[in-house]
C-alpha positions as CSV (number, residue, x, y, z in Angstrom):
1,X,130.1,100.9,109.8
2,X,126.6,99.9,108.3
3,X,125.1,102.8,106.4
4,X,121.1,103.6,105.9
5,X,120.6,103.0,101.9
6,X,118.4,106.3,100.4
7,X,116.1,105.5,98.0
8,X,118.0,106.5,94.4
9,X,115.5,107.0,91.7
10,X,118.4,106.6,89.1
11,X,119.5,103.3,90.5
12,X,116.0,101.7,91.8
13,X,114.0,99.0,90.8
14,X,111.1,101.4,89.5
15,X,113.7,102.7,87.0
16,X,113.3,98.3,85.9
17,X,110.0,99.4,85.0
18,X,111.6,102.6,82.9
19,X,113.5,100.5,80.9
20,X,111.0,98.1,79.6
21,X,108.7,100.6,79.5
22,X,110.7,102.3,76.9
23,X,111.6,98.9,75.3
24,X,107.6,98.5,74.5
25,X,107.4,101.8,73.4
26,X,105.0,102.6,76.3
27,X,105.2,106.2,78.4
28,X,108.2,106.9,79.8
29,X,109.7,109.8,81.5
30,X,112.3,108.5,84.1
31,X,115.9,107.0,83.9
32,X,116.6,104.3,82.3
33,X,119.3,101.7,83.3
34,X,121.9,101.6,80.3
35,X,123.1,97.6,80.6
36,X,119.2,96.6,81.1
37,X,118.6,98.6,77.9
38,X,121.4,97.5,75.4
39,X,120.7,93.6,76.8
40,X,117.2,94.4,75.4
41,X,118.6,95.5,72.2
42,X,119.7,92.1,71.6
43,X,116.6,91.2,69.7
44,X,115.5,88.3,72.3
45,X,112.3,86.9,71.1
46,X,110.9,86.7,74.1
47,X,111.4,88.9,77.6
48,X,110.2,87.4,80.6
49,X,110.3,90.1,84.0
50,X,109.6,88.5,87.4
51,X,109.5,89.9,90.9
52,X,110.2,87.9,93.9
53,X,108.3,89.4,96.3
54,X,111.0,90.0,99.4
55,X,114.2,88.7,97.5
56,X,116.8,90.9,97.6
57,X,120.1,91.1,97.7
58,X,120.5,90.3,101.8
59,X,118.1,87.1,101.3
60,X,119.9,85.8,98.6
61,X,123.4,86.3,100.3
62,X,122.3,84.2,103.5
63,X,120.5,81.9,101.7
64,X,121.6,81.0,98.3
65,X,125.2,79.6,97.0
66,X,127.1,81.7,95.7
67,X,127.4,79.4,92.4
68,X,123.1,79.6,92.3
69,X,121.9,80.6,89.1
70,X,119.9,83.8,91.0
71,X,122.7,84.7,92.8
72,X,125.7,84.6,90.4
73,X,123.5,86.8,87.7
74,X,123.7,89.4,90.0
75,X,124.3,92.2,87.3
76,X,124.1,95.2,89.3
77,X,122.2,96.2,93.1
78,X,119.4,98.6,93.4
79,X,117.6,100.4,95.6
80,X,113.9,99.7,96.4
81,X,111.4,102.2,96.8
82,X,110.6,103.8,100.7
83,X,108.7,102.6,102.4
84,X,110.4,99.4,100.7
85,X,107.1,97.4,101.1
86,X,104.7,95.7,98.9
87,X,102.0,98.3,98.3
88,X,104.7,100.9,97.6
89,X,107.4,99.5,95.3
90,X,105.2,97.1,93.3
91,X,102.6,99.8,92.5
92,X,105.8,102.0,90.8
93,X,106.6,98.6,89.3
94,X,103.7,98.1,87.3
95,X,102.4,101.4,86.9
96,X,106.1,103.6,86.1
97,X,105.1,106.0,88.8
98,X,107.3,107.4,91.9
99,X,106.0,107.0,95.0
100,X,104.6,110.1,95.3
101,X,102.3,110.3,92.1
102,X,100.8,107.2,93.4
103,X,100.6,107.3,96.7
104,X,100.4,103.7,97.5
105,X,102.8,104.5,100.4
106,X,102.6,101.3,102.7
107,X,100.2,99.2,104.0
108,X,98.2,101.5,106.1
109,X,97.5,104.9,105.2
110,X,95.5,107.5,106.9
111,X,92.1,109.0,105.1
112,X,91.2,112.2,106.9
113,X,87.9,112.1,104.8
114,X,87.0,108.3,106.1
115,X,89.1,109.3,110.0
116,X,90.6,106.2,109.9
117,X,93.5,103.9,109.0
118,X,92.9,101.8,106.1
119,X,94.8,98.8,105.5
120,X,95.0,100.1,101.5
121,X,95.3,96.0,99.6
122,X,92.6,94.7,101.6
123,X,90.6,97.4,102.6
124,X,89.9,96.8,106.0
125,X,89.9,99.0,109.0
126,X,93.7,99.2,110.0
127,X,93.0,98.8,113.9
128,X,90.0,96.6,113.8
129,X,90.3,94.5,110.5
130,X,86.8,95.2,109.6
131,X,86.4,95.0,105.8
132,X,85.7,98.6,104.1
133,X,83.4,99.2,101.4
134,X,84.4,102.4,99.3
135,X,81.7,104.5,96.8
136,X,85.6,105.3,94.9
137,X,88.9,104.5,97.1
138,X,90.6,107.7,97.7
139,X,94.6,106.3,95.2
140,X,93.8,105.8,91.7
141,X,96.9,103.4,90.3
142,X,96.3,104.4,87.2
143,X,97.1,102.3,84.1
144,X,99.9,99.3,84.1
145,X,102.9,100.5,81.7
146,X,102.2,97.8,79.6
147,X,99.0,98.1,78.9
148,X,100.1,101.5,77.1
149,X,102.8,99.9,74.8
150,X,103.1,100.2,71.6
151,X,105.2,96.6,70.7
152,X,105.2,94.0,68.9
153,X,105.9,91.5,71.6
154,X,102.4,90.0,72.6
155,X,101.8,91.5,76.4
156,X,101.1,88.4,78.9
157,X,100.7,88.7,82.6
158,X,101.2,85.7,85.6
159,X,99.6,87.2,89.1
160,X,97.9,85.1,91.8
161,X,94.3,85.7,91.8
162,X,94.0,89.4,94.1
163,X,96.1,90.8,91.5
164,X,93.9,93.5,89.8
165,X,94.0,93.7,85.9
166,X,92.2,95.5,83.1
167,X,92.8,92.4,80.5
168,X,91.9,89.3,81.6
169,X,92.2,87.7,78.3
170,X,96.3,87.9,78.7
171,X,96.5,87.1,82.3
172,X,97.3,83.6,83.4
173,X,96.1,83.4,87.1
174,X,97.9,81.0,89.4
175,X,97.1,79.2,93.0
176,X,100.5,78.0,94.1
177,X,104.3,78.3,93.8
178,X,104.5,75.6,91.3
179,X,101.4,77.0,89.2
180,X,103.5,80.1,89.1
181,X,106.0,78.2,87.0
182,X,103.7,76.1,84.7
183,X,101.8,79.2,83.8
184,X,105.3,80.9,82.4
185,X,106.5,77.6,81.0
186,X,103.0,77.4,79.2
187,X,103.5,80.7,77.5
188,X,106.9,80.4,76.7
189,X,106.0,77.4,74.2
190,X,104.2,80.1,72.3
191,X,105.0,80.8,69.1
192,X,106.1,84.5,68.6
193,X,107.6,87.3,70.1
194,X,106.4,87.6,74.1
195,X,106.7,89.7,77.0
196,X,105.6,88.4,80.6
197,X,105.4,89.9,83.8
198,X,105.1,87.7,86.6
199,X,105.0,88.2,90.0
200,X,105.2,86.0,92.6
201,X,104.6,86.9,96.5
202,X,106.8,84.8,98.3
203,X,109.6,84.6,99.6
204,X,107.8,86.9,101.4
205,X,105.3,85.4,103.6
206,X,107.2,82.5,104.2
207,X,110.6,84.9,105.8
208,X,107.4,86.9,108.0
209,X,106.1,83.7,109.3
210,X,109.5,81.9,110.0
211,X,112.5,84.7,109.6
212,X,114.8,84.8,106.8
213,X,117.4,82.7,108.0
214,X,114.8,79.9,109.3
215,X,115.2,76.7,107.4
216,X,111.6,76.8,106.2
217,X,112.7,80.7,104.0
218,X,116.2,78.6,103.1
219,X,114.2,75.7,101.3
220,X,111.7,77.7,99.4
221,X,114.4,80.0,98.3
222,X,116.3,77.2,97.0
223,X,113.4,76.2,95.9
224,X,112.3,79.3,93.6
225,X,116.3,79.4,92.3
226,X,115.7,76.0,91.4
227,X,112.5,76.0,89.1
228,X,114.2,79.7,87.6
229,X,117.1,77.6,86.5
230,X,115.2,75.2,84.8
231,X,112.8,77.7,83.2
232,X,116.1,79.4,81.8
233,X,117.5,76.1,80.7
234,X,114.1,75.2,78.8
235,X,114.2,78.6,77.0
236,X,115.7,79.5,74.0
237,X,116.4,83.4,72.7
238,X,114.7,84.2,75.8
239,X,115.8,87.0,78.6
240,X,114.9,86.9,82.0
241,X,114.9,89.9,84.0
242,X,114.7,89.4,87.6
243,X,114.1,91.4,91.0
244,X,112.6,92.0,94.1
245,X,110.2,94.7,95.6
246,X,112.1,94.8,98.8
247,X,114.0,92.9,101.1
248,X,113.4,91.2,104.6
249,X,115.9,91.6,107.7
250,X,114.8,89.2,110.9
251,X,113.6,90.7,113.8
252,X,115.0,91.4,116.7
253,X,112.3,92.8,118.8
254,X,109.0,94.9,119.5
255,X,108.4,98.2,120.2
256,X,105.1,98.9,121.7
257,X,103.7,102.4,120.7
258,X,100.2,101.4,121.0
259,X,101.2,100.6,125.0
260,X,102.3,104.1,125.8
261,X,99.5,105.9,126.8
262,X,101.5,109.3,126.8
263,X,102.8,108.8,123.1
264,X,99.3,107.8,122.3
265,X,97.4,111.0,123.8
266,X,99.6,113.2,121.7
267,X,98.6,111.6,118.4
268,X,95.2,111.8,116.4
269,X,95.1,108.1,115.4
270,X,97.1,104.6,115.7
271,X,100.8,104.4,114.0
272,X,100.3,103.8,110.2
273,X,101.8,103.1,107.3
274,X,104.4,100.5,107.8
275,X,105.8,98.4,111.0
276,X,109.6,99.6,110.1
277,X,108.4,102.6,108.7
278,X,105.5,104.3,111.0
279,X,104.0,107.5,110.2
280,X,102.5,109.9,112.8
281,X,99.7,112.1,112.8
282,X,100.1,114.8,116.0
283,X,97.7,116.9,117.7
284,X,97.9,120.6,117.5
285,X,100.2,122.3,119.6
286,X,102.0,118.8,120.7
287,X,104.6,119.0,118.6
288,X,107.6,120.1,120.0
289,X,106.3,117.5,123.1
290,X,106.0,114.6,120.6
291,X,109.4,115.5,119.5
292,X,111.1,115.4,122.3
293,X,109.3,112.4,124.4
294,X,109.8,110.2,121.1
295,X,113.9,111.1,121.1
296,X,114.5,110.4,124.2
297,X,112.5,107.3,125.1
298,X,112.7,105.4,121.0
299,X,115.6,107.0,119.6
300,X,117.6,103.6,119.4
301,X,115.3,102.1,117.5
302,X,114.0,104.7,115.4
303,X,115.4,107.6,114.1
304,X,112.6,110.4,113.8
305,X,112.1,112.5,111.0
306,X,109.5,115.2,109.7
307,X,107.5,114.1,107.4
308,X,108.3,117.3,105.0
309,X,112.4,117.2,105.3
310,X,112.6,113.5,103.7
311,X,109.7,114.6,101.7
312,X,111.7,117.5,100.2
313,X,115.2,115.4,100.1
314,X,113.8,113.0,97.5
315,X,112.9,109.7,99.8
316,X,109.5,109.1,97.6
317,X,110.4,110.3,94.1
318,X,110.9,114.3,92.7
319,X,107.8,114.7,91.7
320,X,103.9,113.6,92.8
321,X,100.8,115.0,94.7
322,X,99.9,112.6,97.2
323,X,102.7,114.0,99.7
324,X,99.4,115.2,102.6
325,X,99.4,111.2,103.1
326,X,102.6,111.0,104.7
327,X,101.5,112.8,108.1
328,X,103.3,114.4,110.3
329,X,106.4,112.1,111.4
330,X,107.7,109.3,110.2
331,X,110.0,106.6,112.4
332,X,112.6,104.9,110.4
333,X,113.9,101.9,111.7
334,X,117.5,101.5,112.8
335,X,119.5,98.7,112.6
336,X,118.6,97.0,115.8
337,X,115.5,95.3,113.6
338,X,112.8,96.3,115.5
339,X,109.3,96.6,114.8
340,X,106.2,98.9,116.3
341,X,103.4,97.7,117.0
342,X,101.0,100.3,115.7
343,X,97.5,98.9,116.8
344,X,96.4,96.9,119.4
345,X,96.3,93.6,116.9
346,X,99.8,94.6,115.6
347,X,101.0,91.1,114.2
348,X,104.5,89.9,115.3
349,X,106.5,89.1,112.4
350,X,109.9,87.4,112.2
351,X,111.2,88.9,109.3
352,X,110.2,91.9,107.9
353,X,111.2,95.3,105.7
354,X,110.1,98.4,105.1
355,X,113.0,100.7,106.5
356,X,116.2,101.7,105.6
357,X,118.7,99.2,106.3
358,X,119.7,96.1,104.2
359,X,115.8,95.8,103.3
360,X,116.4,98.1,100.9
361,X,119.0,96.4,98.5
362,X,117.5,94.5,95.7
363,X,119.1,92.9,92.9
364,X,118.8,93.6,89.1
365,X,119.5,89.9,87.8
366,X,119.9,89.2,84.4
367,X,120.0,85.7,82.6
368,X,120.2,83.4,79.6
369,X,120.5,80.0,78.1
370,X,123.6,80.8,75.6
């Protein structure tokens, strides 16, 4: 019987982030994970981290050999954050903060102070797309972990060009999936002891455009297992510490909330924060109504939950203030792999994440050239 995976904050890819975190001597008050820490006791002179934006575990498994380098370093699964979407698990990856001190839920939050959905990376008017120009955006990230330490490792960073940073000096910008790869190759030929976080944002887009078990999401798969294995092979003393924000299941199907007029009169505004993971914001006194009409007519393909009861049962972290952007309701996706369209230009994906089925299982890989 397939089971819905629960966020664990002692066994989740944020507590990747608590590990090296402590490694650099940076703040750190969250688990750690105890064979990620003794493998960076090993004196490695140089620690390379790198996220695979939408490879985990479940994309690996149907598309990788079991022999692959990616695969077969497979040192122990995690969980990924909930929502387990971009906005949401790579913020806690870079910053060492649960979802709910950062608020970076999904990727369209609701603003009562704007009355609006905003589509929170691009800043654009979730139902609309019109581009949003903000005095000072309502979520602070904060600071990167790493740009705290306190380490002797020399801090580099390798983002594609909308990746916000406060140094540019150390970051090493890249325009496509082989430029990804040069830049760390480049700074691996330094002398000295270095750290580098890299993130990449496919397989992502490629398994929401074509599904994860196209052949198009196969070849670039292979594809990124191949240039890891030769960046491994290259490198000497060096560790490489690999995961995934989230994962990706394909879709099976649509479910149009925006279409029903009577589910639509009971809420304030559109469906927001994620597709697999849709938030609701109800009108006074239609509660009970809401309830009832969303159970009996989407109850196959989303389980519905108070906001407040997963709040309180741990889904987004113990601790944090930003829980007034979760609404009212949230819908978690079962395992029939459907989606919601939430606003009248809802885009149709073919594979996508955000609930709390296999989406949620990323992998904590671990590798060397010994």
């Amino acid at each position: 019987m397939k089971k819905y995976i629960k966020p664990d904050f002692t066994n989740s890819n944020l507590n990747i982030t608590s590990s090296l975190a402590k490694f650099l001597n940076a703040p750190n008050d969250k688990p750690t994970i105890k064979i990620l820490d003794d493998e960076l006791n090993k004196n490695y002179e140089k620690i390379v981290f790198i996220c695979y934006d939408g490879l985990g575990n479940h994309p690996i498994n149907v598309n990788l050999d079991k022999n692959s380098i990616l695969r077969k370093n497979i040192k122990k699964t995690l969980t990924s954050t909930f929502p387990s979407t971009t906005t949401n698990a790579t913020t806690s990856l870079l910053t060492n903060k649960y979802p709910l001190e950062h608020g970076w839920f999904g990727w369209s939050l609701y603003f009562s102070e704007y009355g609006r959905n905003v589509d929170i990376f691009p800043k654009r008017d979730s139902a609309t797309g019109e581009p949003l120009k903000f005095d000072k955006f309502p979520l602070d990230k904060g600071k990167y972990y790493f740009d705290l330490s306190n380490t002797d490792y020399e801090i580099n960073t390798v983002f594609p060009p909308y990746v916000i940073v406060d140094y540019q000096e150390r970051n090493h910008v890249f325009n496509d999936n082989q430029g990804f790869f040069d830049n760390i190759a480049s700074i691996l030929k330094k002398k000295g002891k270095q750290f580098i976080y890299a993130y990449l944002g496919e397989p992502d887009t490629t398994m929401h455009e074509f599904g994860v078990t196209s052949k198009e999401s196969k070849e670039l798969i292979n594809y990124i297992n191949d240039e890891t294995e030769k960046l491994v092979k290259s490198s000497k003393n060096t560790l490489f510490i690999i995961t995934a924000d989230h994962g990706q299941v394909d879709i099976e199907g649509y479910v149009d909330f925006v279409g029903d007029e009577k589910l639509m009169n009971m809420l304030m505004i559109y469906p927001y924060l994620d597709a697999r993971a849709p938030a609701f914001k109800v009108k006074e006194g239609m509660h009970k109504e809401f309830e009832e009409y969303f159970k009996e007519k989407y109850s196959d393909d989303f389980i519905l939950y108070k906001s407040e009861d997963l709040i309180k049962d741990n889904y987004f972290g113990p601790m944090g203030k930003y829980a007034y952007l979760l609404g009212d309701y949230i819908g978690v996706g079962t395992f029939t792999h459907k989606t919601a369209k939430m606003t009248p230009n809802s885009h149709e994906f073919k594979g996508h994440h955000t609930s709390l089925t296999e989406e949620m299982e990323v992998p904590l890989i671990m590798v060397t050239n010994k």
